[in-house]
C-alpha positions in Angstrom: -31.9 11.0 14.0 -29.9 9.5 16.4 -26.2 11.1 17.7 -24.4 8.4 15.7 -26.1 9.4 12.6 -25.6 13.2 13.1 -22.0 13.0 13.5 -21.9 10.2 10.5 -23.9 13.4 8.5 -21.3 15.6 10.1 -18.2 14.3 8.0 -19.9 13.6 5.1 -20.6 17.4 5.0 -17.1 18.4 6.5 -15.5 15.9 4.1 -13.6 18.8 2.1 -12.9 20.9 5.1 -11.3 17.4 6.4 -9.2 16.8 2.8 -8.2 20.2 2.9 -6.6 20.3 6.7 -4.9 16.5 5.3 -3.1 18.4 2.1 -2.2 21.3 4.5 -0.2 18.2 6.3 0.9 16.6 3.3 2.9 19.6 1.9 5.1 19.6 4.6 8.2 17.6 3.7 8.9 16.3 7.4 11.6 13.5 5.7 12.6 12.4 9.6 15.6 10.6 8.1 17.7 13.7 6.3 19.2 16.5 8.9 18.0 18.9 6.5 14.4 18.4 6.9 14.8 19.1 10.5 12.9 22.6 10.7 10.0 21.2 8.6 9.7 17.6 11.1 9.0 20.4 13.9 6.8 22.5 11.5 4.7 18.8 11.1 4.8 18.2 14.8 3.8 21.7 15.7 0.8 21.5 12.9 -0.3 18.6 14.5 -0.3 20.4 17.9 -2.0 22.9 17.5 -4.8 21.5 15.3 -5.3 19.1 18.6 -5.1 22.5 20.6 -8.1 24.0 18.3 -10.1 20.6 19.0 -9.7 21.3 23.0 -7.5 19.0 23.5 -4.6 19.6 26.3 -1.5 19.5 24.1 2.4 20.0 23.8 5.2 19.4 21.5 7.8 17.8 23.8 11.5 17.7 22.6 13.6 14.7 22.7 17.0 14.0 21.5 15.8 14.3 17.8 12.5 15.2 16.5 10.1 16.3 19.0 6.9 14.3 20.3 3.1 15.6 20.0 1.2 14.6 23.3 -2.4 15.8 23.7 -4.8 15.4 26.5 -8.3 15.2 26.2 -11.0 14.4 29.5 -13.8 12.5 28.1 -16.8 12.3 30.7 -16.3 10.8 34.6 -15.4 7.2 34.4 -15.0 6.9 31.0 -12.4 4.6 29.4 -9.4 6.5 28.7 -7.5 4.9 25.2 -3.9 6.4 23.7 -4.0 6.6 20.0 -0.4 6.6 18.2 0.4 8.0 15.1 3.5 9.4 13.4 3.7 13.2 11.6 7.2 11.9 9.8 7.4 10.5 6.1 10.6 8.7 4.3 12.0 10.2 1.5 10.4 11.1 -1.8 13.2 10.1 -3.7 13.7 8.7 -6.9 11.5 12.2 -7.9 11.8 11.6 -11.5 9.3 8.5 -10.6 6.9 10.4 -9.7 3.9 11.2 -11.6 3.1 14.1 -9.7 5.7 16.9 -7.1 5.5 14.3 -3.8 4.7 17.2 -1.5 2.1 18.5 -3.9 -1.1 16.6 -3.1 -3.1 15.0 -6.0 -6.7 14.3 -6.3 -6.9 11.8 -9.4 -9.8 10.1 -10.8 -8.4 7.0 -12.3 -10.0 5.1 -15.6 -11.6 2.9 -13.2 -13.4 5.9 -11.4 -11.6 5.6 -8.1 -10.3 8.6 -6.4 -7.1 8.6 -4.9 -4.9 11.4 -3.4 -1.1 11.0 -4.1 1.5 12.7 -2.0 4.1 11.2 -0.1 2.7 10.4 3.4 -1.2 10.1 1.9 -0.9 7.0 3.7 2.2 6.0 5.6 1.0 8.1 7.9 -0.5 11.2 7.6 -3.5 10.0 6.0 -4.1 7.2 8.7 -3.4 9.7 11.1 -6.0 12.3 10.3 -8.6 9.8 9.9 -8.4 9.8 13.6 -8.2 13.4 14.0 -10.9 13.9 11.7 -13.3 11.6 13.7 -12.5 13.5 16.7 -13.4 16.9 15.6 -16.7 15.4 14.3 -17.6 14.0 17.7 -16.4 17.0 19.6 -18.3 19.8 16.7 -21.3 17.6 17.0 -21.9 16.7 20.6 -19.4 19.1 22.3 -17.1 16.3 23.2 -15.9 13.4 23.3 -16.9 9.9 24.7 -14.1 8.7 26.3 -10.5 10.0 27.6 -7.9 9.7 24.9 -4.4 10.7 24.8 -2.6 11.1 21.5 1.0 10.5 20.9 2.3 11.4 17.5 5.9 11.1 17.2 8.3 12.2 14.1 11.4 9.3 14.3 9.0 6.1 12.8 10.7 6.2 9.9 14.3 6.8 11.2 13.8 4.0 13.7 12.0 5.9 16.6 15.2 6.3 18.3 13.9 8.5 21.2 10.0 6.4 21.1 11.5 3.8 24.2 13.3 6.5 26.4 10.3 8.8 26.2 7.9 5.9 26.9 9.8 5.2 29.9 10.2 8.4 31.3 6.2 9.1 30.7 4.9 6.0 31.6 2.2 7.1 34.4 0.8 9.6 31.4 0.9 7.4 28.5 -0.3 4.2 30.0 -4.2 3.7 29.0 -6.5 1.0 28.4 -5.3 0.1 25.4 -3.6 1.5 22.1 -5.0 2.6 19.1 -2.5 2.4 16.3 -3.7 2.8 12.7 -0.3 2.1 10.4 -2.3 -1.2 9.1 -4.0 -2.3 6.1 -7.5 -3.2 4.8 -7.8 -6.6 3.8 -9.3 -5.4 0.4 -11.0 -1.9 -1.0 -14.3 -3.0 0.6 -13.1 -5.2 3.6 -12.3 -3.6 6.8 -9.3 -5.6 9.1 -7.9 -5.8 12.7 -4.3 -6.8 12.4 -3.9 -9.4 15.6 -1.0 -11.1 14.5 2.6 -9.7 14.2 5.7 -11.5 13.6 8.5 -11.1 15.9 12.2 -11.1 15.1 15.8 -12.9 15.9 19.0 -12.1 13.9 22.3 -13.3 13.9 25.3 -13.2 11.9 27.4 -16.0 11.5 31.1 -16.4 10.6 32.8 -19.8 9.7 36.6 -19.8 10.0 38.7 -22.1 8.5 42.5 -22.3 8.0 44.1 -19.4 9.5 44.7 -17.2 5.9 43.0 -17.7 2.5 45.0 -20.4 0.8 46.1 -20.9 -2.8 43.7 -23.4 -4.3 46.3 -25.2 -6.1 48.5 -26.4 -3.1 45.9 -26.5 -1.0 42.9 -27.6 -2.7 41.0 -30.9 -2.0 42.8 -31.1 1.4 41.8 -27.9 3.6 38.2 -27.2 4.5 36.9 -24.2 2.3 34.5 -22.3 5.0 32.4 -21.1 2.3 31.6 -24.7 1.6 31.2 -25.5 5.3 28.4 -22.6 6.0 26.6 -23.3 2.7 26.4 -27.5 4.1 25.7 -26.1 7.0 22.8 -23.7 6.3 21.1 -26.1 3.9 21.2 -28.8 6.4 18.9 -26.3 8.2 15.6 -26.6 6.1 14.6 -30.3 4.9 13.0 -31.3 1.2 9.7 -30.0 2.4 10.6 -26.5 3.8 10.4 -27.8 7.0 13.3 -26.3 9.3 15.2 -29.3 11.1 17.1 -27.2 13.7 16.0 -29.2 16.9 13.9 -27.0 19.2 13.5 -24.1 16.4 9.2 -24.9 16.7 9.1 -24.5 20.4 6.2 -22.4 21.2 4.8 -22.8 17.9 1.0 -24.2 18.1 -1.4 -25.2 15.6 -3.6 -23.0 14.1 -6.9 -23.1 15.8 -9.7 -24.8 13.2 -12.3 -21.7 13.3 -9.0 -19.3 11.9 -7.8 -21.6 9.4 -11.6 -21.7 8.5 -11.7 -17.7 8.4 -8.2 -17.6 6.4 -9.3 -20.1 3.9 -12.9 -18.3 3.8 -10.7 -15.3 2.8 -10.2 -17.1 -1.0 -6.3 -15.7 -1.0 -4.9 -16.2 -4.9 -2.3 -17.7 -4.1 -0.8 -17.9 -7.6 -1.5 -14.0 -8.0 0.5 -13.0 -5.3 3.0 -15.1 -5.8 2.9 -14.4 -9.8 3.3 -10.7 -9.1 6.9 -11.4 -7.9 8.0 -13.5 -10.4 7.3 -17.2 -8.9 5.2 -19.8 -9.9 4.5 -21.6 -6.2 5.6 -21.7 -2.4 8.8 -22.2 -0.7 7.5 -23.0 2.8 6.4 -26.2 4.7 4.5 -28.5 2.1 0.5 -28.9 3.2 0.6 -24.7 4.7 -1.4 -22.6 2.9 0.3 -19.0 2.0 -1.4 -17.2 5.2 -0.7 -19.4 7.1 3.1 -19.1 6.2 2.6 -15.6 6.3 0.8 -15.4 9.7 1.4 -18.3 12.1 4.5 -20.0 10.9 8.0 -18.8 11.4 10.9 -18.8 9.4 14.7 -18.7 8.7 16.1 -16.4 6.0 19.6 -15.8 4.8 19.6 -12.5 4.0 23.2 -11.9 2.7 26.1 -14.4 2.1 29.8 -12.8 1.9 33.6 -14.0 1.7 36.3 -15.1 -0.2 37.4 -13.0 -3.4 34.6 -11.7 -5.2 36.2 -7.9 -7.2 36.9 -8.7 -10.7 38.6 -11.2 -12.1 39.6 -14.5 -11.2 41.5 -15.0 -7.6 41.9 -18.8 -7.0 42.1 -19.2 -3.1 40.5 -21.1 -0.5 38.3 -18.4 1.8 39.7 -18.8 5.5 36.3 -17.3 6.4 32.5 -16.9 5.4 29.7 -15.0 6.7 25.9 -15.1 6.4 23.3 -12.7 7.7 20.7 -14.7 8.9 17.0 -13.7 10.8 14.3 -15.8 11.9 10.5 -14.2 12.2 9.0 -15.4 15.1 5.5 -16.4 15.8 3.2 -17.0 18.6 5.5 -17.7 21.8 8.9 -19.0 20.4 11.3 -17.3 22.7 14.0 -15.4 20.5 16.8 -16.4 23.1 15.7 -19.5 23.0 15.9 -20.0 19.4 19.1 -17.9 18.6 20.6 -20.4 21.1 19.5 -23.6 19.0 20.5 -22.2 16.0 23.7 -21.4 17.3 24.1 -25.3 18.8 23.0 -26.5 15.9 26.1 -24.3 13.9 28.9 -25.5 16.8 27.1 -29.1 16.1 28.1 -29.6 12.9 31.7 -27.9 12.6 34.4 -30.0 11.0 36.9 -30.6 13.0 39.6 -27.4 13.3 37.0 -24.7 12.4 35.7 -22.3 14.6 32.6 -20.2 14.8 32.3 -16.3 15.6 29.1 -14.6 16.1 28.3 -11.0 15.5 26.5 -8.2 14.5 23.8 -7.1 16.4 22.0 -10.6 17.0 18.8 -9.6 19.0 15.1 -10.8 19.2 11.4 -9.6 20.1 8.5 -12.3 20.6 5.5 -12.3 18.5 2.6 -10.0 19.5 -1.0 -12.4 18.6 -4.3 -10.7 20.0 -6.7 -12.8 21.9 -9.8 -12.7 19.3 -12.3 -12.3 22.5 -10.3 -9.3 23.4 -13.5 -7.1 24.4 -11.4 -3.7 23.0 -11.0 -6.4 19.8 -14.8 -7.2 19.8 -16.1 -3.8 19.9 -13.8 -2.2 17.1 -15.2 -5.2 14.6 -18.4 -4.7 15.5 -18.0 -1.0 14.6 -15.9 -1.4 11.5 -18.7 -4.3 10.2 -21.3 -1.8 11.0 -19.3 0.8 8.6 -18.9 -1.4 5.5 -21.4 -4.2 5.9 -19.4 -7.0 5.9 -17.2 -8.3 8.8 -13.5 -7.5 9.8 -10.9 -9.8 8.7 -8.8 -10.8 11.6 -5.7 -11.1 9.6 -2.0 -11.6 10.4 1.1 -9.2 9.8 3.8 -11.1 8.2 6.4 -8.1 9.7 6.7 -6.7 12.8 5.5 -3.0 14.2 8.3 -1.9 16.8 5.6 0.2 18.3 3.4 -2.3 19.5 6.2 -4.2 21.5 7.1 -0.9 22.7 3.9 -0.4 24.1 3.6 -4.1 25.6 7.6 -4.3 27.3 6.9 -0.4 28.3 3.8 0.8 29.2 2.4 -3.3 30.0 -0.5 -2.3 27.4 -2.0 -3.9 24.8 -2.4 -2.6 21.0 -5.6 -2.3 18.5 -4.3 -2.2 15.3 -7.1 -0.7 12.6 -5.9 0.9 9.5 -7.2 1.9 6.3 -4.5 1.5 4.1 -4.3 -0.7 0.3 -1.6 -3.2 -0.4 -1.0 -1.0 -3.7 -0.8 2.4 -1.9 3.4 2.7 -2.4 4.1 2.8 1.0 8.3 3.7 0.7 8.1 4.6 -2.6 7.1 6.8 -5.6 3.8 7.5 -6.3 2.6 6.7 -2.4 -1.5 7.1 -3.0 -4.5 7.1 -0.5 -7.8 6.0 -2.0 -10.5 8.4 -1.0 -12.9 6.0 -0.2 -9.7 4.8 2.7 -9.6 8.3 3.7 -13.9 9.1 4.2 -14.6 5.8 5.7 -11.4 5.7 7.8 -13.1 8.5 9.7 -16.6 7.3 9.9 -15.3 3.8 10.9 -12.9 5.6 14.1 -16.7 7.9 14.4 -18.0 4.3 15.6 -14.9 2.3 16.6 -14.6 5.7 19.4 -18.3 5.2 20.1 -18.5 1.4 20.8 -14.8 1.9 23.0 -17.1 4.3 25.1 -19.7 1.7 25.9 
């Protein structure tokens, strides 16, 4: 029997001593985003603590501003690579609780009618369950051969789902100990149930609000109308001028940066046999709203975009008020891909506003417009290579290299911060309720999430 398959026997034996510790998490409600949840966020952090302590790891609760950070230490042999894992101990809200099928902080082992087992709680994946695959993997290799492989230091903050208000300061204030090789981050998803995935792709981010103002007051519509510019009317021309008949956005300089997808990835995606009509059928549409002749993925994945998320002004209580708005707003952001610059687009989609301005209106731009670049993996990465090669191993069938339509704040963290790079494996299901009632973790997720890190921590030693 060879080491691998002794710690592999190891968590298949442990496997209820592992679900046990997990539920001991779960039932603490650490909601990071309600004051009074505050005790129980530092209950989670010090749980996590001190079952990292118990495993010989080096390891502290550190307070910050708001709810504290978990930083453990442990030395792997001399020379070894030394890797930071990240993972958060904080969960959102449970509410709506009359949703729920079962108490949210009460975890379930069901056996559904299709005889899959799945463990509902709120965190059982977003992130305690993610989390403690990790964990879990580590104990094995440390109760099996006495240690570790490598050097890894986890960082397990309690403000992910509050907007890690305190992550950046404390990144920059512990750079020298945090910064590694690389980042392990499981917060990611499977492709499917028996399809392992390395998220390299992650859409970045620009936002803007935009104001059109008109005449100087609202005007009555009756002395006024058919002569003065209505600004609602300008920002709608002027925000439908922004996307042509074929979803194509015409804003001049908006695709900077923006390559075609390499042939062997579209080959992958298409390989992938996405139902296109499913996914879009589950929300209510019948076909695609982006560029004509891109597949879904690829609008997904590699493409960018320009959303209005919220359109306001004028009169719009009850009843009937008959005036011409002197102003209009729109909420507006733009997921960015590969290396579009987000200055660099928010200022040609503010040129191309000022551009196209009737004469005697004005612009004003608010908010809190900001940007982050895209984050894309290089698919020879050698950290990249090794963790497929361990997750294929695991499941028999290769990792999808799959995109992230959304962005993970962490990851740029990590990259503007610490200069490091991110390895994003997770275990999760697109129908595990992330946010919401009923939040589930399939067993399956939860056994092989710890025997794939068993050999993703082996191969990163090599």
């Amino acid at each position: 029997m060879t080491k691998l398959d002794a710690i592999l026997d190891h968590v298949d034996d442990q496997l209820d001593a592992s679900l046990d510790r997990w539920f001991d998490l779960l039932r603490i409600p650490s909601i990071s985003t309600d004051p009074q949840y505050n005790d129980e966020c530092r209950r989670a952090g010090q749980w996590v603590t001190d079952e990292l302590t118990g495993m010989g790891f080096d390891a502290s609760l550190r307070d910050t501003p708001g709810h504290p950070m978990v930083v453990g230490h442990y030395d792997g042999p001399a020379g070894a690579p030394h890797v930071l894992f990240y993972g958060h101990y904080d969960v959102q809200p449970a509410e709506p609780l009359d949703k729920w099928k079962t108490p949210p902080f009460e975890p379930e082992r069901v056996t559904g009618d299709d005889g899959i087992e799945r463990i509902y709680a709120r965190g059982a994946n977003d992130d305690k369950g993610q989390l403690m695959t990790f964990i879990e993997a580590s104990r094995a290799w440390i109760k099996t051969t006495g240690g570790l492989p490598f050097s890894v230091t986890v960082l397990c903050e309690g403000e992910e789902e509050s907007g890690s208000p305190s992550l950046d300061p404390f990144l920059t204030e512990n750079a020298a100990e945090l910064t590694r090789e690389v980042a392990l981050v499981c917060d990611t998803n499977m492709w499917d149930p028996d399809t392992p995935a390395i998220s390299t792709r992650l859409r970045g981010l620009a936002h803007d609000e935009v104001t059109i103002i008109g005449p100087r007051i609202d005007l009555h519509s009756g002395f006024y109308g058919g002569a003065a510019f209505n600004a609602i009317h300008v920002l709608m021309k002027i925000l439908s001028d922004m996307r042509d008949d074929n979803g194509h956005i015409t804003i001049p300089g908006f695709y900077d940066g923006v390559p075609e997808l390499p042939a062997e990835t579209a080959a992958q995606w298409q390989g992938l046999n996405f139902d296109e009509e499913q996914f879009l059928g589950d929300i209510g549409l019948k076909g695609p709203a982006g560029e004509t002749g891109r597949s879904v993925l690829e609008m997904l994945w590699s493409r960018p975009t320009l959303e209005v998320n919220g359109i306001f002004g004028g009169y719009t209580s009850t009843g009937t008020k008959t005036v011409i708005p002197s102003e209009a707003t729109a909420k507006v952001s733009m997921r960015l891909v590969s290396k579009q610059d987000p200055e660099h687009v928010l200022k040609v989609f503010r040129k191309f506003i000022e551009d196209r301005l009737p004469e005697g209106c004005s612009v004003r731009h608010g908010g809190d417009a900001d940007g982050s670049p895209a984050i894309e993996i290089a698919e020879d990465n050698p950290h990249l290579k090794k963790a497929a090669k361990a997750l294929a191993d695991e499941w028999g069938k290769p990792a999808v290299l799959m995109g992230c339509g959304g962005s993970i704040p962490v990851v740029r963290s990590f990259e503007d911060i610490l200069g490091m790079q991110s390895l994003l494996v997770g275990f999760g299901l697109p129908d595990d309720a992330l946010h919401s009632p009923n939040e589930k973790y399939n067993l399956t997720s939860f056994h092989k999430g710890i025997r794939s890190w068993v050999r993703v921590i082996g191969e990163l030693a090599r």
